[in-house]
C-alpha positions as a printed Julia matrix, in Angstrom:
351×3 Matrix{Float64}:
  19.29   24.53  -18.62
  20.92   21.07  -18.9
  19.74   17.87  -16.34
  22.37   17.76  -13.54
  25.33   15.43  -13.82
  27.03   12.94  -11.46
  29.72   15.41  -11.77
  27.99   18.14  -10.41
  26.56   15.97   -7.21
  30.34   15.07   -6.5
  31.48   18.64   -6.77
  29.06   20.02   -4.65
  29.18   17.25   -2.14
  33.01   17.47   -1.81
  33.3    13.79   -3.04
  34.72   11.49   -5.92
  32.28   10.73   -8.5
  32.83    7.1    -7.58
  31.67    8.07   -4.03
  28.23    9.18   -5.55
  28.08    6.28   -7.59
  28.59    3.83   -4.39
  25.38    5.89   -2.68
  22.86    5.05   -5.41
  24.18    1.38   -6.08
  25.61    0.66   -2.53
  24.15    2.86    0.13
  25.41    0.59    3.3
  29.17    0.89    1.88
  29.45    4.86    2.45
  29.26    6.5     5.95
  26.25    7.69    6.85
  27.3    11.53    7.36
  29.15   11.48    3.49
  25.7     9.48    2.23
  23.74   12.23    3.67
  25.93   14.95    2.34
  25.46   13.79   -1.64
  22.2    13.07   -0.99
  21.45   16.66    0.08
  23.4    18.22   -2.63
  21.24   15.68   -5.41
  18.09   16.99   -3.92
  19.28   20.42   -4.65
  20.32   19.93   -7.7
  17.56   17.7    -8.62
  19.38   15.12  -10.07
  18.17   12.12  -10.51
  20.95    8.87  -11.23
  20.03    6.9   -14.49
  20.96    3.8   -15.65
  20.11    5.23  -19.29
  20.48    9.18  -19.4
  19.83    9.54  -23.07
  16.9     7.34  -22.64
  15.9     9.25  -19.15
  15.99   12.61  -21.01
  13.8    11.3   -24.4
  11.43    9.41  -22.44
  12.56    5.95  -24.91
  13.49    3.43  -22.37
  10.06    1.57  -22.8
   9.83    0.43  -19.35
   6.67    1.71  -15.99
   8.12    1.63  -12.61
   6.0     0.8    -9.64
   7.18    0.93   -6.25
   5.79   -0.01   -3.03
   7.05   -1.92    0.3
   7.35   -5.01    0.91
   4.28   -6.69    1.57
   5.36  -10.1     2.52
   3.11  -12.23    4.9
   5.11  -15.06    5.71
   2.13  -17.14    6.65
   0.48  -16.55    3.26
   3.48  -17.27    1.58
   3.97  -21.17    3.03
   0.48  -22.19    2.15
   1.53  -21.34   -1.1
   4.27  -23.2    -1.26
   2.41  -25.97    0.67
  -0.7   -25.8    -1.92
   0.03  -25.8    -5.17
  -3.48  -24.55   -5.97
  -3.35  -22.02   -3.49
  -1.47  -19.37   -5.63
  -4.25  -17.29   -6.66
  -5.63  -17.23   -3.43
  -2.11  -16.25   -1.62
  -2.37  -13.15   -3.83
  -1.78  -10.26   -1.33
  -2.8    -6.7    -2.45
   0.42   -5.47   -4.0
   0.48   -8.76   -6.03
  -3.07   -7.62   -7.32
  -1.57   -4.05   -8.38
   1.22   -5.87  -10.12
  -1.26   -7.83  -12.31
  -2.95   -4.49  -13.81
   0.21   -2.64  -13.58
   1.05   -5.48  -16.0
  -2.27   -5.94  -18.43
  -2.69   -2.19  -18.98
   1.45   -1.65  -19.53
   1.16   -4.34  -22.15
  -2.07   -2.79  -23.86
   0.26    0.31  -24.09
   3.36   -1.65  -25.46
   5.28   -1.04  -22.0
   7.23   -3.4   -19.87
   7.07   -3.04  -15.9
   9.81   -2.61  -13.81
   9.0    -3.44   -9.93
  11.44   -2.5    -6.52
   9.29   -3.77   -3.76
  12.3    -3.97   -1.15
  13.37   -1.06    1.09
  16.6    -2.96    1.79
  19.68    0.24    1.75
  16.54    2.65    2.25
  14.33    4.86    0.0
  17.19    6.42   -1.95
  18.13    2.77   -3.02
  14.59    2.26   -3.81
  14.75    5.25   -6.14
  17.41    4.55   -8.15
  16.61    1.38   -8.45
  13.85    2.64  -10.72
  13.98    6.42  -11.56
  16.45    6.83  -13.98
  15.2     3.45  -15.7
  11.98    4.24  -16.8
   9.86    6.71  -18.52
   7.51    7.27  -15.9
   6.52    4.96  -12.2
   3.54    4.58   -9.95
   4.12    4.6    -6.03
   2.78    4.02   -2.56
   1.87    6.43   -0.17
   4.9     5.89    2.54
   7.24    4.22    0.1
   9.28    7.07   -0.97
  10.11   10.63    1.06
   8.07   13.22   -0.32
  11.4    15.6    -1.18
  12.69   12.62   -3.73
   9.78   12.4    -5.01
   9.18   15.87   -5.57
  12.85   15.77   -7.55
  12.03   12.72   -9.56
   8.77   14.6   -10.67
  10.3    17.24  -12.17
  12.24   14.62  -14.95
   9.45   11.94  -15.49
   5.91   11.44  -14.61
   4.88   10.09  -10.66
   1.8     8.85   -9.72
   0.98    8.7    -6.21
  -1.04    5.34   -5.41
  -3.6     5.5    -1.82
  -2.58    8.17    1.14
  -3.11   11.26    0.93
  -1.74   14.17   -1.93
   1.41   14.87   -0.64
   2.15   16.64   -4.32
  -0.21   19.09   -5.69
   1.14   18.65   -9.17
   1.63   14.42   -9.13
  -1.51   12.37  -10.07
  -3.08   10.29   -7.49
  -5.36    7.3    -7.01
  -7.17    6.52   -3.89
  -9.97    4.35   -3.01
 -13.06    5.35   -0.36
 -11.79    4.0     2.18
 -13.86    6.1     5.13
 -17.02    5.42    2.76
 -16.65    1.86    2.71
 -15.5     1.2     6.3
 -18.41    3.44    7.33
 -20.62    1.07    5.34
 -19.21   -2.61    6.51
 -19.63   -1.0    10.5
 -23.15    0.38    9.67
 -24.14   -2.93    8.37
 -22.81   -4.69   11.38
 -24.58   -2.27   13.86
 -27.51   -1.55   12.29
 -28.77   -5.51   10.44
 -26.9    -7.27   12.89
 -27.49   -5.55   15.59
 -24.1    -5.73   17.38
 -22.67   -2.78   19.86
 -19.35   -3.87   20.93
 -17.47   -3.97   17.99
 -13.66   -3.65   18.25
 -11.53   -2.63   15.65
  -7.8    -3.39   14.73
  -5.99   -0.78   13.11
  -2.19   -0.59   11.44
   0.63    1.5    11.86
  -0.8     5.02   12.4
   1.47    5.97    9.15
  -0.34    3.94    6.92
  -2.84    6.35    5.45
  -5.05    3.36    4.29
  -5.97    2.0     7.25
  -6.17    5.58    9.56
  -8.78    6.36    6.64
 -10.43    3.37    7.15
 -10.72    3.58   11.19
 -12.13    7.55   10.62
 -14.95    5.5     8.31
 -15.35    3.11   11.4
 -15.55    6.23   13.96
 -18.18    7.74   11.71
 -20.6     4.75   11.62
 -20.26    4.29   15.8
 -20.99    8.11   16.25
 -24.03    7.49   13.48
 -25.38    4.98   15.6
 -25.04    6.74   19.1
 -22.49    4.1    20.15
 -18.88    5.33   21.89
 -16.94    7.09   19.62
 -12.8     5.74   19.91
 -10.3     7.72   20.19
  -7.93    5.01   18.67
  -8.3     1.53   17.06
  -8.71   -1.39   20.15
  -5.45   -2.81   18.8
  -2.54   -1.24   16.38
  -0.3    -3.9    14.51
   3.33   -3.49   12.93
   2.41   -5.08    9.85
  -1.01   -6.41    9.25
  -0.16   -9.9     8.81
  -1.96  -12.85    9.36
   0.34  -13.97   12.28
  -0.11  -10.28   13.75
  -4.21  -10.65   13.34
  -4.16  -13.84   15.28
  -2.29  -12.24   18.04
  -5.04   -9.54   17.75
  -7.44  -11.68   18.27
  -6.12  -13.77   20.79
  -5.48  -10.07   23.12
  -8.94   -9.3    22.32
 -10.5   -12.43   23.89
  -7.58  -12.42   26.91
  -8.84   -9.1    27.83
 -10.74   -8.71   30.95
 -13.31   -6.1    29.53
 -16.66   -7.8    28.11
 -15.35   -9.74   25.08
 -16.16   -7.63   21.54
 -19.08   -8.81   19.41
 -17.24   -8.07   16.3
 -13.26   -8.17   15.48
 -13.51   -5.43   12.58
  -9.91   -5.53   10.88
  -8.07   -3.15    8.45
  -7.42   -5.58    5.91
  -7.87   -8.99    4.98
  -4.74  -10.67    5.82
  -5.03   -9.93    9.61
  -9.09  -10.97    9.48
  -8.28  -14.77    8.07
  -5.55  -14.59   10.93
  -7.71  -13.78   13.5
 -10.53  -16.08   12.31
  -7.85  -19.83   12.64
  -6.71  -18.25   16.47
 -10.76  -18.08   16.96
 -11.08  -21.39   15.37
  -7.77  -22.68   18.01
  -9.59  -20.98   21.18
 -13.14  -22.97   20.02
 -14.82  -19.69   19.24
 -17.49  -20.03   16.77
 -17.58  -17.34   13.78
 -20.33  -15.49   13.3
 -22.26  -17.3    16.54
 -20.27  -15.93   19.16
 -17.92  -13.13   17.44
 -18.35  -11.48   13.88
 -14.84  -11.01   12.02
 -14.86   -8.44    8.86
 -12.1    -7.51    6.8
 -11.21   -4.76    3.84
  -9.73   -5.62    0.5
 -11.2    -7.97   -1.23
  -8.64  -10.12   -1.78
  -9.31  -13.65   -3.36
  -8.47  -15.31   -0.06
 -11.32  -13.51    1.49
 -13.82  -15.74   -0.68
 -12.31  -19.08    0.42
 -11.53  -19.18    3.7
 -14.21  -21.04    6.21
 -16.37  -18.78    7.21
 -16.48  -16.86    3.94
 -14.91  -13.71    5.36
 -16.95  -10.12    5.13
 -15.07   -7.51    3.54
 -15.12   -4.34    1.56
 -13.82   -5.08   -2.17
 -11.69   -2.58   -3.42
 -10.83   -2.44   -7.17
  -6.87   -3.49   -6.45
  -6.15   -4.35  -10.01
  -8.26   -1.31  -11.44
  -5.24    0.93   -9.07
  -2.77   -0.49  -11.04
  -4.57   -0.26  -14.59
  -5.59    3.48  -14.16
  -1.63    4.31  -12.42
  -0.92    3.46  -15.92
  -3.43    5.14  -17.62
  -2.67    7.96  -16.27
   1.23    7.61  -16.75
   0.85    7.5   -20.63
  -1.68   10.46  -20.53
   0.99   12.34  -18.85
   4.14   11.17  -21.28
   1.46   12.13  -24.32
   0.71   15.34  -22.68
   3.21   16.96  -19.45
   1.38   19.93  -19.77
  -2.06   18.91  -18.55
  -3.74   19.4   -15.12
  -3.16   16.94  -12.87
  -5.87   13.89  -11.9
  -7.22   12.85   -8.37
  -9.1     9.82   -8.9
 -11.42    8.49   -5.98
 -12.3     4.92   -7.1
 -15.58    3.13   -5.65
 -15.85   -0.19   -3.24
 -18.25   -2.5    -2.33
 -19.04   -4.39    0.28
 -19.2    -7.85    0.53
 -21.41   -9.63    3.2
 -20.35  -13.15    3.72
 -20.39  -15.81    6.54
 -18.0   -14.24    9.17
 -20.27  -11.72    9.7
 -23.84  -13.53    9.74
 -24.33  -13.1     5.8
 -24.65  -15.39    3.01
């Protein structure tokens, strides 16, 4: 059975092929009811536009895709510019993915191809990249499942962090639960603090939900109150929303938290200059942990406590795994689980 055609989207859409063309390449320019409608009839069709058919259908264009939102902290991104040494240490955790994406694609004599924008929404996102290279890596909550399912059945996916949406895709995750659990133990049980407070993401992000279940588990461990829900919830887990965090947590007129335990590192260095602002002394009067291990964590003042996980090891094995799969479509698919660590630094006491 041959791949579907632009020609077949139109006809079964009811629209000029120029129409379809003007949804892949310029979603905002096409009403939303007639964008809808070709989109419907390419996920039944499973087609799947390409910049390159003949090198689509013999797997030749050379080129790994990786997709993932964007990431931007604008905070992180001005000390940059203001420091010109500060580059490696304004690396944020898709930047980290990038760099293995990159080491292990060159190993393998591929070039990377990277959409990081969800500007004209997923579909743009897709064909920005699917019918461009032989095979991508993407984010949990980048893509909706049905497109990916439809890209997967013309070049190889693999599902980076959340959960395994796709029995037959392969998929990378890190312990997340297991090292949370681990940073809050450590906290409760060496440090000896009770009232710990934790600071959570949007509940879609399947990182950090994972990570407040590990959290949940180490307070019901200890005999402590079990949450129902993180203390706080932020929009983006950016610096400038963990100082806002932080500056609730202390405006609150509930006993003030001995620890500020954040889902990732970008909202912990936040929080820890509104502490510094509001003359609250880190570890001394509040303990502030993070979770990435990015290279920020190591530099900031107090050294910040984190859980490392192996961010450029995601992207190496995504691509690992992507050339196993062009050598051989055939074989069983792979859930990895890779290890952390957890670093005990200043903010929390350590070191």
């Amino acid at each position: 059975m041959s791949a579907p055609t632009v020609y077949d989207v139109a006809e079964r859409s009811g629209v000029s092929i120029a129409t379809v063309s003007r949804v892949y390449r310029n979603p905002d320019s096409v009403r939303a009811g007639t964008r809808e409608r070709v989109l419907e009839a390419a996920r039944e069709l499973g087609y799947v536009p390409s910049g390159n058919a003949r090198g689509l259908a013999s797997r030749t264009t050379g080129v790994l895709g990786l997709c993932f939102p964007d990431y931007a902290d604008p905070e992180a991104e001005a000390d940059a510019e203001t420091d010109s040494g500060a580059d490696d240490a304004a690396m944020l955790y898709s930047d980290q993915i990038i760099r293995g994406m990159e080491r292990a694609a060159r190993r393998h004599g591929y070039a990377l191809l990277i959409a990081a924008s969800l500007q004209g929404g997923p579909e743009s996102l897709v064909a920005k990249v699917a019918g461009r290279v032989d095979g991508f890596a993407v984010l949990a909550q980048t893509v909706p499942t049905e497109d990916l399912d439809v890209i997967s059945r013309r070049l190889p996916v693999v599902m980076l962090a959340g959960p395994r949406e796709i029995d037959h895709l392969d998929h990378i995750v890190v312990a997340n639960a297991a090292g949370e659990r681990e940073l809050a133990r450590h906290l409760i049980e060496d440090h000896g603090l009770r009232r710990l407070a934790f600071v959570g993401g949007d509940p879609e992000s399947p990182d950090a939900e994972a990570r407040f279940c590990g959290f949940r588990d180490a307070c019901r461990d200890a005999g402590l109150p079990v949450p129902d829900a993180p203390d706080l919830r932020t929009g983006m887990m950016t610096r400038a929303e963990g100082a806002r965090a932080a500056e609730t947590l202390l405006d609150r007129g509930a006993e003030r938290p001995e620890a500020m335990v954040f889902a990732n590192d970008q909202m912990a260095v936040g929080a820890l200059r509104a502490l510094e602002r509001r003359g609250v002394r880190v570890p001394e009067d509040i303990a502030v942990t993070g979770f990435d291990g990015i290279p920020l964590s190591r530099i900031v003042r107090p050294s910040l406590t984190t859980v490392r996980q192996p961010i450029r090891q995601l992207g190496e094995q995504a691509v690992e795994l992507l050339v196993q799969r062009l050598a051989d479509p055939s074989r069983d698919p792979v859930s990895l689980e890779l290890p952390v660590a957890l670093a005990r630094r200043a903010s929390c006491g350590c070191g």
